[in-house]
C-alpha positions in Angstrom: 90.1 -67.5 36.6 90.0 -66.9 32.8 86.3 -65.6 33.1 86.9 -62.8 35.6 90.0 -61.3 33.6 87.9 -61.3 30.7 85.3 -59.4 32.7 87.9 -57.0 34.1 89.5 -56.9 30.6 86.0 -55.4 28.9 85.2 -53.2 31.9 88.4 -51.3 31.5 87.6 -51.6 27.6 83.7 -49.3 28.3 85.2 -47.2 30.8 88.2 -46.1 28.2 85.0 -45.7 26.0 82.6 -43.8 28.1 86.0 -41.6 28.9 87.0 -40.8 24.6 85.8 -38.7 23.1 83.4 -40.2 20.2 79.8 -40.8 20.8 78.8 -44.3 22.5 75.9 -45.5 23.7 76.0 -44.7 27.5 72.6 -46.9 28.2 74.0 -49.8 26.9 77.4 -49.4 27.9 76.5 -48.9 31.6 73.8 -52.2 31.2 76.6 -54.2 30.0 78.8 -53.0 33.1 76.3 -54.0 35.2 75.8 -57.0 34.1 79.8 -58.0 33.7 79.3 -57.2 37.6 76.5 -59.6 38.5 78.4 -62.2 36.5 81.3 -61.5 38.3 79.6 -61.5 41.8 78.6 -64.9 41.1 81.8 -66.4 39.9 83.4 -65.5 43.0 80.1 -66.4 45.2 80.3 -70.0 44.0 84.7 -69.6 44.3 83.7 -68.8 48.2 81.5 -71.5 48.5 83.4 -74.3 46.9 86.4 -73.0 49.3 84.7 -73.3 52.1 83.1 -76.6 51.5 86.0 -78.1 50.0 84.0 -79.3 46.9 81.7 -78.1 44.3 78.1 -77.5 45.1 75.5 -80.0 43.7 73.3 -78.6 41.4 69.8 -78.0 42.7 68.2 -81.6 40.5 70.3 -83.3 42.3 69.7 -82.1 45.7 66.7 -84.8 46.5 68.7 -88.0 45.0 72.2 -87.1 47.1 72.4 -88.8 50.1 72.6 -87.0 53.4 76.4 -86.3 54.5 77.3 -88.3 57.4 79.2 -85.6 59.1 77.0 -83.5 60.9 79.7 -80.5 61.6 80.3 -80.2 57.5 76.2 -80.1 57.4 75.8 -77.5 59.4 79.1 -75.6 57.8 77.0 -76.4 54.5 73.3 -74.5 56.0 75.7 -71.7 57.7 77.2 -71.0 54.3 73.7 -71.0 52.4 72.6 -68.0 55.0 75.2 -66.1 54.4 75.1 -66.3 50.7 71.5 -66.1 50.3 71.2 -63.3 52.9 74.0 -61.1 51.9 72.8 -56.9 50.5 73.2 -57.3 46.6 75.7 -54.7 46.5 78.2 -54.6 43.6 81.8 -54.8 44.0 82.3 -51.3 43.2 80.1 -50.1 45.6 81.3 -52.0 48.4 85.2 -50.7 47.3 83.5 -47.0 47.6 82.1 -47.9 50.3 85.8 -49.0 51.5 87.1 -46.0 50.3 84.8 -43.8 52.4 85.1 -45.1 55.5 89.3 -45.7 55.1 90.2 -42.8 53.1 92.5 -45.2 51.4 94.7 -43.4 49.2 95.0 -46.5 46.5 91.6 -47.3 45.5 90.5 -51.0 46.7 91.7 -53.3 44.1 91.6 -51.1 41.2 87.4 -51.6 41.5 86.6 -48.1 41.0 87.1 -45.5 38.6 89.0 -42.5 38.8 88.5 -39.2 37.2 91.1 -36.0 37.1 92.1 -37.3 40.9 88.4 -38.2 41.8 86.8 -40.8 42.7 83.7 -41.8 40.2 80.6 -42.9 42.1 79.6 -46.0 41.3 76.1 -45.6 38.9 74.9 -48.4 41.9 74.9 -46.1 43.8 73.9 -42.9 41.7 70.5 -44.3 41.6 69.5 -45.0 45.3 71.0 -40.9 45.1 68.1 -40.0 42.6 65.5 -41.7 44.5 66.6 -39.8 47.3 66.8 -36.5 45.1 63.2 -37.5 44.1 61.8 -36.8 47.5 63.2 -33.1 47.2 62.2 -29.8 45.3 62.9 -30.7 42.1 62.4 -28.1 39.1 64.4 -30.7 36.4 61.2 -32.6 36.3 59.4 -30.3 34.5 62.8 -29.2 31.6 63.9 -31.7 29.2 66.8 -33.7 30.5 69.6 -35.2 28.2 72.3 -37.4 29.8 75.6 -37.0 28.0 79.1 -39.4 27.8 81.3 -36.1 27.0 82.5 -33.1 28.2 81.1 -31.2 25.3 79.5 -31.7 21.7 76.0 -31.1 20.1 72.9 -33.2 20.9 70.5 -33.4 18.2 67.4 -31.7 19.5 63.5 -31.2 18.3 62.2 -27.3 18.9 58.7 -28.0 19.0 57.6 -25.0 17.6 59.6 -25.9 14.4 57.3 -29.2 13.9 55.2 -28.4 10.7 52.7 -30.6 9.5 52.9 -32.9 6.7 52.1 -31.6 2.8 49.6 -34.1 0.8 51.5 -36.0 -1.7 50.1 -38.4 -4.4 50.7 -42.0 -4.9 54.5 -42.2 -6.5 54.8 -39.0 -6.4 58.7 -37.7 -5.2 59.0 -36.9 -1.2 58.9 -32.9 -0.9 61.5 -31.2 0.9 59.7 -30.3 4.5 60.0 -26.0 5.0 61.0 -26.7 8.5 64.0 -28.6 9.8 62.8 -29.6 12.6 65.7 -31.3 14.2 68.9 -29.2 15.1 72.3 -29.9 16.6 72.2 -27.8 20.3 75.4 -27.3 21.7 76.5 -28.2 25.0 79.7 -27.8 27.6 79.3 -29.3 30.8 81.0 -27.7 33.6 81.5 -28.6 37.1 80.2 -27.7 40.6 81.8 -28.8 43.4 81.4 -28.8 47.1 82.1 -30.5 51.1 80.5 -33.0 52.6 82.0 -32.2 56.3 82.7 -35.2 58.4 85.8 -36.1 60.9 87.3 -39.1 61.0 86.6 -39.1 64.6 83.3 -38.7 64.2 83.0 -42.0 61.8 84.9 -43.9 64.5 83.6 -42.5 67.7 79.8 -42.2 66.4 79.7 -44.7 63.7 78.3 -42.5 61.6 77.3 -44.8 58.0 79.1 -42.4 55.7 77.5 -43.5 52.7 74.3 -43.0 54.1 75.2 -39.4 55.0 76.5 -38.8 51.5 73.9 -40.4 49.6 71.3 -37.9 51.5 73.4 -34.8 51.2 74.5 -35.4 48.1 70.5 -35.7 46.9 69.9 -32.4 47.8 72.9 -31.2 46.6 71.8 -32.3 43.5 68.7 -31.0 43.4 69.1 -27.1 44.8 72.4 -27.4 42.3 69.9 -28.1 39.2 66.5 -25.5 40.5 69.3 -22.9 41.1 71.1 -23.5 37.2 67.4 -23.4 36.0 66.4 -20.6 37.9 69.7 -18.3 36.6 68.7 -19.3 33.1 65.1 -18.5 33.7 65.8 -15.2 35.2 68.7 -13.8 33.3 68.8 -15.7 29.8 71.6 -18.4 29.0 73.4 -20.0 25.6 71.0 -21.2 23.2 71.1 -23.1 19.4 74.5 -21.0 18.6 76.0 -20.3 21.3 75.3 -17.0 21.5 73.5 -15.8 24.8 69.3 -15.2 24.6 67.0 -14.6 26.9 62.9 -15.1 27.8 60.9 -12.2 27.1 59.8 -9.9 29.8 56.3 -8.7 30.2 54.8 -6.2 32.8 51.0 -6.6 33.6 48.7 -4.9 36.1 45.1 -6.3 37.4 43.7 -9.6 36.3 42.2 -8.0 33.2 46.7 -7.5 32.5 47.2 -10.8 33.6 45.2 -12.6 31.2 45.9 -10.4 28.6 49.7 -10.8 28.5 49.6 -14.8 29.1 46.4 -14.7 26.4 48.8 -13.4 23.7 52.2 -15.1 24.8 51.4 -18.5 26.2 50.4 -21.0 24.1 47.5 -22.8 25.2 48.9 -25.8 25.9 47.3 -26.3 29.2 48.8 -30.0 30.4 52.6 -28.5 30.4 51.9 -25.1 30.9 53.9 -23.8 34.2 53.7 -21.0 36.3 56.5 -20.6 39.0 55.7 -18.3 41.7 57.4 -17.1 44.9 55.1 -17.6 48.3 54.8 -13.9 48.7 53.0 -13.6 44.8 51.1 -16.6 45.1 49.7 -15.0 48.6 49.1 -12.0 46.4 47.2 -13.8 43.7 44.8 -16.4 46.3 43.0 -13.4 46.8 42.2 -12.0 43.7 38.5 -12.3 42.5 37.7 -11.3 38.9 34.2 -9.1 38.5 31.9 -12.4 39.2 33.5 -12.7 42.5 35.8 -16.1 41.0 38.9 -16.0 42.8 41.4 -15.9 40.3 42.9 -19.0 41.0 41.5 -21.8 40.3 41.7 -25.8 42.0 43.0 -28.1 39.9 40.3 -31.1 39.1 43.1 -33.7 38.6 44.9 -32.4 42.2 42.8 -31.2 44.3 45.2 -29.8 46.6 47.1 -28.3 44.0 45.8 -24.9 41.8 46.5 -23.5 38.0 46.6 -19.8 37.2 45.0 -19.5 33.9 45.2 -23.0 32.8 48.8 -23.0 33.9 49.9 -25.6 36.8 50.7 -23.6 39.5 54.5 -24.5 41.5 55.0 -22.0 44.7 59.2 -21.7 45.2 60.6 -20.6 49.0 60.9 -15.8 48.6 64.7 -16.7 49.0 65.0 -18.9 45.7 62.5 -16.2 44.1 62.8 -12.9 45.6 60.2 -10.2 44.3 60.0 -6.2 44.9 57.4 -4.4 46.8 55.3 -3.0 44.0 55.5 -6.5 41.3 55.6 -9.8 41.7 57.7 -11.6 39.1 55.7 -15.0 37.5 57.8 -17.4 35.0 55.0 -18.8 32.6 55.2 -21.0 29.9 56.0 -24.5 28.9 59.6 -25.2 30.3 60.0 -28.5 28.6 59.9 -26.7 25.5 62.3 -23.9 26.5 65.1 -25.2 28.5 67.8 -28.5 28.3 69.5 -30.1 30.9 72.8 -31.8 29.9 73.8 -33.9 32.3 77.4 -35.8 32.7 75.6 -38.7 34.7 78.8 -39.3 36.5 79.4 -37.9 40.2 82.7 -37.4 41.8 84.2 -37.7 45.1 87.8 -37.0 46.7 88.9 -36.8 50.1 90.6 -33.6 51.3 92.2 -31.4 53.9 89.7 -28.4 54.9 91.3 -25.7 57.0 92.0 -27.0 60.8 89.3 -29.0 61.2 90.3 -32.2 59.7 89.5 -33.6 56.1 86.2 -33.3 54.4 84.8 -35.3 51.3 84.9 -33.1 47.9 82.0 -33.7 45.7 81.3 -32.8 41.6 78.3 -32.8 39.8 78.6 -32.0 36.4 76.0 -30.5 33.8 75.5 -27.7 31.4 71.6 -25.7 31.0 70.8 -24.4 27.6 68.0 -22.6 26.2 65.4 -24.7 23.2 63.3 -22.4 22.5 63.1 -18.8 23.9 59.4 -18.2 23.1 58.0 -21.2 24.8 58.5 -19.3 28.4 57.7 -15.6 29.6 58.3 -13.4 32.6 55.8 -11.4 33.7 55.8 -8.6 36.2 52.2 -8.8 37.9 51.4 -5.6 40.0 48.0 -6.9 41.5 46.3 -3.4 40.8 47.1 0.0 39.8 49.0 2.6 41.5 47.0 5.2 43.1 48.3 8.6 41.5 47.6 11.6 44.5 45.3 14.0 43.3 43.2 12.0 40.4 
């Protein structure tokens, strides 16, 4: 039909767009996609229906003034066919060729329905969201950094440093606009690079245990997702990263001893911006710091009164990470405090890849790529501070 070529036509048109390089409007772009596809779904749902009833269906006003068909084999062929329409998963084309694609390892991709990218396949953004639902129910440190999704490969994203936002100068009636003494806005680079990994599965084991693959994937690839992202935003944390130009910077480091230390270095550093304030702590210094008391006999930390079961160090929203994602020393225990919406950008590619491939002996294994780039905003926002929970004892004194 005319209709579906056109759709076809002006899908190929936004994914030649989302693939250039100039600037679109991913958000729109992907809702218009979307909604070519529902379009397109119902074309050919109404195409399967007229086929197999051998006419067009009546329109629903029409329904109570049509008289009853007098042959009661195409009757119940008509109810059969409204079950199966009515009742059939709303799953996009795309998806279901993925789908296809997972479960067949078909080297031409079904139809031309899915997008290809440097040999991989794209995964449909259908099913990229029932993914982040599932990365929702993981560790997740992205919630708490600013995340931009980007359409290319690399550019500058205009960005606000909060700490750069000045307030506005009094200006009388008519009088010309001032020039503000702060730009707030700035152009912050990005370049997204790739991480890839397997998804191990046999084809026997698809056929023999009918294992759902996309099921499987969607899972594993949720928490790939997710320990991919906390361990970017750890390195970054830890060991600096590229910030406004390019050049590499780092969060400041500050040692502190007692609770008396404590407060003093996050008194000084941390702006007291208690709502987004963060303080990221390994299990083994946040054992360490539940049993501090200060002189009145107040443990140090303190319940939070909007969470009860959760607790703030000094104002700051407490989150404990497993030793092995945040290893400490014997003597110190290392804190990251600040607000990390402020200080760190997620770039993300919004587009995940899959290929089949050959791995080693033991059959073929699915190939995954996420995509995204971490830069630093603003470098004072955050601080890492060394907490020895008392003072060495010096032999002798």
């Amino acid at each position: 039909m005319k209709r579906l070529l056109e759709i076809e036509a002006r899908k190929e048109e936004i994914r030649k767009m989302l693939e250039g390089e100039e600037k679109v409007d991913v958000k729109a772009l992907t809702e218009e996609v979307r909604a070519l596809n529902e379009e397109k779904e119902g074309i050919e749902a109404r195409e399967a229906l007229k086929k197999n009833l051998g006419k067009s269906p009546e329109p629903a006003t029409n329904k109570k003034n049509k008289e009853p068909d007098e042959d009661p084999e195409a009757r119940s062929m008509q109810a059969q066919t409204r079950v199966v329409v009515d009742n059939t998963p709303q799953m996009s084309q795309e998806s279901r060729a993925f789908q296809t694609y997972l479960e067949t390892r078909a080297a031409d991709i079904d139809g031309g329905n899915l997008k290809t990218d440097s040999g991989f396949v794209v995964i449909p953004e259908e099913i990229v969201n029932d993914i982040m639902k599932l990365k929702s129910s993981e560790y997740n440190l992205d919630k708490y950094v600013t995340i931009k999704p980007v359409g290319n490969g690399s550019g500058k994203y205009p960005v606000v440093r909060p700490s750069d936002v000045a307030a506005l100068p009094e200006v009388a009636e008519l009088e010309e606009n001032p020039k503000l003494a702060v730009k707030p806005f700035f152009m912050l680079g990005y370049d997204i690079k790739t991480y890839r990994g397997y998804f191990l599965v046999s084809k026997e084991a698809i056929e023999d245990a009918q294992i759902d693959v996309l099921a499987e994937l969607k899972t594993w690839l949720a928490r790939t997702i997710a320990a991919t992202r906390n361990a970017t935003i750890l390195k970054v944390l830890k060991e600096g990263g590229q910030g406004e130009d390019g050049s590499t910077t780092k969060f400041a480091t500050k040692d502190a001893t007692g609770i008396d230390g404590l407060k003093d270095v996050v008194n000084m550093n941390i702006k007291p911006n208690y709502e987004n304030n963060l303080a990221i702590m390994s299990q083994s210094a946040y054992a360490a710091l539940d049993k501090l008391k200060d002189g009145n006999g107040n443990y140090l930390l303190q319940a939070d009164v909007k969470e009860p079961t959760a607790k703030r160090l000094l104002g700051a929203r407490i989150e404990v990470l497993p030793d092995e994602m945040l290893p400490n020393n014997a003597d110190a225990h290392q804190i990251i405090l600040g607000n990390m919406k402020d200080g760190i950008v997620l770039f993300s590619r919004s587009q995940y890849q899959a290929q089949w491939t050959n791995y080693m002996h033991f059959g073929e294994a699915l190939m995954v790529a996420v995509r995204q780039d971490v830069r630093i905003l603003d470098k004072d926002s955050v601080i890492l501070v060394n907490f020895t929970p008392s003072a060495p004892v010096v032999p002798g004194v």
